[in-house]
C-alpha positions as CSV (number, residue, x, y, z in Angstrom):
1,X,-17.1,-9.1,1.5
2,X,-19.1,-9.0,-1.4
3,X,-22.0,-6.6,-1.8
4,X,-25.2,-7.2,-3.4
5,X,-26.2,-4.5,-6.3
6,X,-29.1,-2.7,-6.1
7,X,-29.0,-0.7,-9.7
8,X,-30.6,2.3,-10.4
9,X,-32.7,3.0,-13.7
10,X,-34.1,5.9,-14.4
11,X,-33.5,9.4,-16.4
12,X,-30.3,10.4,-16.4
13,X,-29.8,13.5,-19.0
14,X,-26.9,14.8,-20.8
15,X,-24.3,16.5,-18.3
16,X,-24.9,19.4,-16.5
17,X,-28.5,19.5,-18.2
18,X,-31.5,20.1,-15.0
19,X,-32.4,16.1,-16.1
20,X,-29.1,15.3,-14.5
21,X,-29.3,17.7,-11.8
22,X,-32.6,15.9,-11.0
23,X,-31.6,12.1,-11.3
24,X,-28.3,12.9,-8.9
25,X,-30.4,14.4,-6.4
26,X,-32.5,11.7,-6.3
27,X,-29.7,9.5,-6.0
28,X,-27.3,11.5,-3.4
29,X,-30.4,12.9,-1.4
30,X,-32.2,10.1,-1.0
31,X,-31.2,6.4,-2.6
32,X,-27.6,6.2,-1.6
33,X,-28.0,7.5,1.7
34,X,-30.6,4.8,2.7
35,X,-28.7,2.1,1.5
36,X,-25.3,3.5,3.2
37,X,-27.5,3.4,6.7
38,X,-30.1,0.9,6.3
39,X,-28.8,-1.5,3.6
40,X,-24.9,-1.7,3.9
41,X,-24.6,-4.6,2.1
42,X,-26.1,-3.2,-1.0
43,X,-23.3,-1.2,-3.7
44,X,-26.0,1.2,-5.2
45,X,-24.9,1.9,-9.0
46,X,-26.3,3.7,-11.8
47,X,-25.2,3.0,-15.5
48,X,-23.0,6.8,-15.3
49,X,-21.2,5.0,-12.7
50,X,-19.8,2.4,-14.9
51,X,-16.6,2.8,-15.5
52,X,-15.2,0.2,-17.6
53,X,-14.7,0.5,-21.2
54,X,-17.5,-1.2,-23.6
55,X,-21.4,-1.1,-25.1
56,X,-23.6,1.4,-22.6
57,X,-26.7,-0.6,-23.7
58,X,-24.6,-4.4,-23.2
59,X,-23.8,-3.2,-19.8
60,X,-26.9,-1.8,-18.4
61,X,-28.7,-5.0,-19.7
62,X,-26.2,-7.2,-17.8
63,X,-26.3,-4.5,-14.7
64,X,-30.1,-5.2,-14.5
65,X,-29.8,-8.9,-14.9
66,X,-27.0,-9.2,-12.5
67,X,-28.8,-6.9,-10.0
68,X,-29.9,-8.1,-6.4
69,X,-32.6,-5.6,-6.8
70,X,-33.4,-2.7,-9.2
71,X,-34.5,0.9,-7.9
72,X,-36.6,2.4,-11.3
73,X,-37.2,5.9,-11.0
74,X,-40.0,6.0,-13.4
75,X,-40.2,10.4,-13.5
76,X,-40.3,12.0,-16.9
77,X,-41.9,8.6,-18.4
78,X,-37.9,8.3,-19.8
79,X,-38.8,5.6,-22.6
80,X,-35.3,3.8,-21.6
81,X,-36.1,3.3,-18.1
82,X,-39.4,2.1,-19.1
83,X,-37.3,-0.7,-21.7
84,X,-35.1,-1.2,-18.8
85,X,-37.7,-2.0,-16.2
86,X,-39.5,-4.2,-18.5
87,X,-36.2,-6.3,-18.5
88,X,-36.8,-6.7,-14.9
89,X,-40.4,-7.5,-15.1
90,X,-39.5,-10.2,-17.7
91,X,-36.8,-12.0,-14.8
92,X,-39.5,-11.3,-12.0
93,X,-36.9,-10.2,-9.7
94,X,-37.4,-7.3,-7.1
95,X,-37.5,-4.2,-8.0
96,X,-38.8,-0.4,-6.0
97,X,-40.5,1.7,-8.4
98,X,-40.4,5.7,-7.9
99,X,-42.0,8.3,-9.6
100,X,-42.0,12.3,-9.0
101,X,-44.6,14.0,-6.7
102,X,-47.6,14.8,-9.4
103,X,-46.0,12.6,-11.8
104,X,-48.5,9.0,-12.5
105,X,-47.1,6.5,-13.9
106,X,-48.9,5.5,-16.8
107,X,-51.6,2.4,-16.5
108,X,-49.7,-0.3,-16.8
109,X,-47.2,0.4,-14.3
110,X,-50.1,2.1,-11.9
111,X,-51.1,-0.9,-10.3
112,X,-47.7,-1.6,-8.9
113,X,-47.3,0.1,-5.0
114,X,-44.5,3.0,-5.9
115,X,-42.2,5.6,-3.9
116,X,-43.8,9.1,-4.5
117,X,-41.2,11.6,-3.8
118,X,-40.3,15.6,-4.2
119,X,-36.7,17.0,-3.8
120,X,-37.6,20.5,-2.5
121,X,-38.4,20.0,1.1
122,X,-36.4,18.5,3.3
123,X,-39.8,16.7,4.7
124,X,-40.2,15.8,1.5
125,X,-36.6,13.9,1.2
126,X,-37.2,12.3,5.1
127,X,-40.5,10.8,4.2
128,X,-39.1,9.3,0.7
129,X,-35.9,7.7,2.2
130,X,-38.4,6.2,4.9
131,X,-40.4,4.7,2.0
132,X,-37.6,3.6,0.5
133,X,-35.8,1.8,3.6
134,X,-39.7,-0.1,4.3
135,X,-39.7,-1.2,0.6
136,X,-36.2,-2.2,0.9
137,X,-36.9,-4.5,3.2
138,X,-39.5,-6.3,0.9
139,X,-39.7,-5.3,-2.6
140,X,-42.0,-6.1,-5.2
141,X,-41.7,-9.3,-7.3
């Protein structure tokens, strides 16, 4: 069976930096996990996860593009995920923004319905996977 890609954009960090630590948490804690239960037809990738040989940029552009859905976590205002997420915009397919507790997005992006989420209580983690599976089922266009 073929799985649909749901692609994750977002900050990702030089290895081992507190960035990283951050964007895998996200991603183990709360993104993959809800698409393992909830969405198991989904293959949830982010551009580390590429492993074949060629252009970063090339391949995160065609990732997006070929993506079923995009998951852009928008925290630290990473200028790349905000290029990146503008690609999506542009082909009007779904995409589930997500931004840090206390983090805004800035005005443009604002007026789009996000995922608020915090990494540090367990709470915190349930009620942001919940989010996550509801917008799943209908994301923003």
């Amino acid at each position: 069976m073929i799985k649909k890609l749901a692609f994750v954009i977002g900050p990702i960090g030089p290895h081992k930096s507190e960035l990283r630590a951050d964007a895998d948490r996200l991603l183990k804690l709360i993104v993959k996990p809800t698409f393992r239960t909830s969405f198991k037809d989904y293959k949830v990738v982010r551009a580390d996860e590429i492993s074949q040989p060629g252009m970063v940029d090339s391949q995160v552009i065609s990732s997006i593009i070929d993506a079923d859905l995009v998951i852009a976590d928008l925290s630290t205002k990473n200028a790349n995920a905000f290029y990146e997420l503008g690609i999506q915009h542009l082909l009007q397919k779904p995409v589930i923004h997500m931004f840090r507790r206390n983090e805004l997005p800035p005005a443009d992006i604002a007026a789009y319905r996000g995922i608020e989420f915090d990494l540090t209580e367990k709470e915190d983690i349930r009620e942001a996977k919940s989010a996550l599976r509801t917008q799943s089922l209908a994301p923003v266009r």
